[in-house]
C-alpha positions as CSV (number, residue, x, y, z in Angstrom):
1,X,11.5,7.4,-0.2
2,X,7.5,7.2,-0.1
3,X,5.2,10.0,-0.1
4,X,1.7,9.7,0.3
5,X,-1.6,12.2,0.2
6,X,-4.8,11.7,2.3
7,X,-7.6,12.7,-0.6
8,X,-10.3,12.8,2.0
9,X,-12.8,13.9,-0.8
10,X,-12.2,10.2,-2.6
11,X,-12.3,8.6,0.9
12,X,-8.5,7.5,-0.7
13,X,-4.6,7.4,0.4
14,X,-2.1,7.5,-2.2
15,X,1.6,6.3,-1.4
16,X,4.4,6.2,-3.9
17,X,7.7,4.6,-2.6
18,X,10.8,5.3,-5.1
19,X,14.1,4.6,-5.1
20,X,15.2,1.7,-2.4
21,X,12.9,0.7,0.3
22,X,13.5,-1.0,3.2
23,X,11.0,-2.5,5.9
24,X,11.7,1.0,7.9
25,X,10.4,3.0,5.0
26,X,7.1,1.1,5.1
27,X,6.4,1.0,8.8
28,X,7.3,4.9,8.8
29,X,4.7,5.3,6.5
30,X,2.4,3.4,8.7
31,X,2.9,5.2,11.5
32,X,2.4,8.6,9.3
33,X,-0.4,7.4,7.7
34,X,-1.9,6.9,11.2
35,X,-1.0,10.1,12.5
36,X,-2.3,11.9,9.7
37,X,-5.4,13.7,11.0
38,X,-7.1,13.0,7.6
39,X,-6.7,9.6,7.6
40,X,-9.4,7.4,8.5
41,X,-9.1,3.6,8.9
42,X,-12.5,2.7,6.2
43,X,-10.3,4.5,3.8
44,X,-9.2,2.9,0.7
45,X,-5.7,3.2,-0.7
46,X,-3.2,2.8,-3.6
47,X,0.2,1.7,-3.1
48,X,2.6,2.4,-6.3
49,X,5.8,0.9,-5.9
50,X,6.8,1.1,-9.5
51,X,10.1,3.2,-9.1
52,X,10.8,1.2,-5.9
53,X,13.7,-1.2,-5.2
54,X,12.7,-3.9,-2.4
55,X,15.0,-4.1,0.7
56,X,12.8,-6.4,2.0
57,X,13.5,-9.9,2.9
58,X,10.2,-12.1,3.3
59,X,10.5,-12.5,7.5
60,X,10.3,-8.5,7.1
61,X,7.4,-8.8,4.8
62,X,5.2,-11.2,7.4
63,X,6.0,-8.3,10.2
64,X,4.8,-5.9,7.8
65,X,1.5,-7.8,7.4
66,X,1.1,-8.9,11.0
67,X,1.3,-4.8,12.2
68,X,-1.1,-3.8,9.9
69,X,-3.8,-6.4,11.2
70,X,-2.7,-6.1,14.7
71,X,-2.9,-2.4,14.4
72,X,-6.3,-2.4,13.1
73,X,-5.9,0.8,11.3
74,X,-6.7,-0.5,7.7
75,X,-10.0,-1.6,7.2
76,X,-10.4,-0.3,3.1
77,X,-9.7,-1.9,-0.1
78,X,-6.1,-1.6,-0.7
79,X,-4.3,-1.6,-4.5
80,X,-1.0,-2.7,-4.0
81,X,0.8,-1.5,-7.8
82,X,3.9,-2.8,-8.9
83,X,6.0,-3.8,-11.8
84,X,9.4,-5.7,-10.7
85,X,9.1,-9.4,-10.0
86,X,10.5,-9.5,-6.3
87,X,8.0,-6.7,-5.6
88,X,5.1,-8.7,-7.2
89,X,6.5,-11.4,-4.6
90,X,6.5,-9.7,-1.6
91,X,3.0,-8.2,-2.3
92,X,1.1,-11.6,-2.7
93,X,3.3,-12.5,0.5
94,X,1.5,-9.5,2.3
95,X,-1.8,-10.4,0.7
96,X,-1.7,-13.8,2.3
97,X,-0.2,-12.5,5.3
98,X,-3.4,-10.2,6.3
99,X,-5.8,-12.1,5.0
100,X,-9.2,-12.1,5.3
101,X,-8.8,-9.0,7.9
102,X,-8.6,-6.4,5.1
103,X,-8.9,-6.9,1.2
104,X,-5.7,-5.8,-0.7
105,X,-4.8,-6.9,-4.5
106,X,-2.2,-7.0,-6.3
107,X,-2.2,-5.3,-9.5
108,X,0.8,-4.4,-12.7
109,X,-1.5,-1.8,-14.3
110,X,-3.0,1.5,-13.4
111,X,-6.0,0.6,-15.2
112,X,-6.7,-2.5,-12.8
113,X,-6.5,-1.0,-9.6
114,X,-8.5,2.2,-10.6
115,X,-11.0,-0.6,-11.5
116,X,-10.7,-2.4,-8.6
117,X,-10.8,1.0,-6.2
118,X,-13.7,2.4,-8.5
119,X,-11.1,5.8,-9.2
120,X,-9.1,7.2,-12.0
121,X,-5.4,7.0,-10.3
122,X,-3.9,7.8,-13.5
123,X,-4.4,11.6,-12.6
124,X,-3.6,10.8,-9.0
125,X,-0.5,9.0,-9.5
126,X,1.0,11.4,-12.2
């Protein structure tokens, strides 16, 4: 399941995916995201997939990456938060897989992506 907020005031999205995920879930939230009248491409975003369990096999994760850049509707720093080791995985393989066209990191701590997007999340995130 995700669920995400557009925090227009923080020029921020915040997704939290729990439970299992499959590559559906995420390009759903994509297309969402996109459709959200809120939502703004410059916008940064947070990604918390803490409570998730990957679906994902790594052919799924490269389509993932190549929509997002082909789509063109992320152009913001992106935090990318997760815990389990196939998750870790699978983010770094997005990472590489857009490139230089938006910058995402990967991080295990709340405190490092609030850092890195220049927010408290920890409130955010709950």
């Amino acid at each position: 399941m995700v669920r995400f907020e557009v925090h227009s005031a923080l020029n921020l999205v915040v997704a939290t995916f729990t439970g299992e995920v499959s590559a559906q879930d995420i390009f759903g939230f994509f297309e969402r995201m996109q459709g959200d009248p809120l939502y703004q491409p410059s916008m940064n975003g947070v990604v918390d997939m803490r409570a998730a369990i990957t679906q994902l096999v790594s052919e799924e994760v490269r389509a993932l990456a190549e929509f997002a850049v082909e789509g063109g509707f992320k152009q913001g720093r992106w935090a990318l938060l997760v815990t389990d080791p196939k998750a870790t995985a699978f983010s770094m393989l997005y990472r590489q897989g857009v490139g230089e066209h938006y910058p995402v990191q990967v991080f295990s701590s709340v405190d490092g992506a609030s850092a890195y997007l220049g927010q408290n999340l920890a409130a955010l995130l709950g």
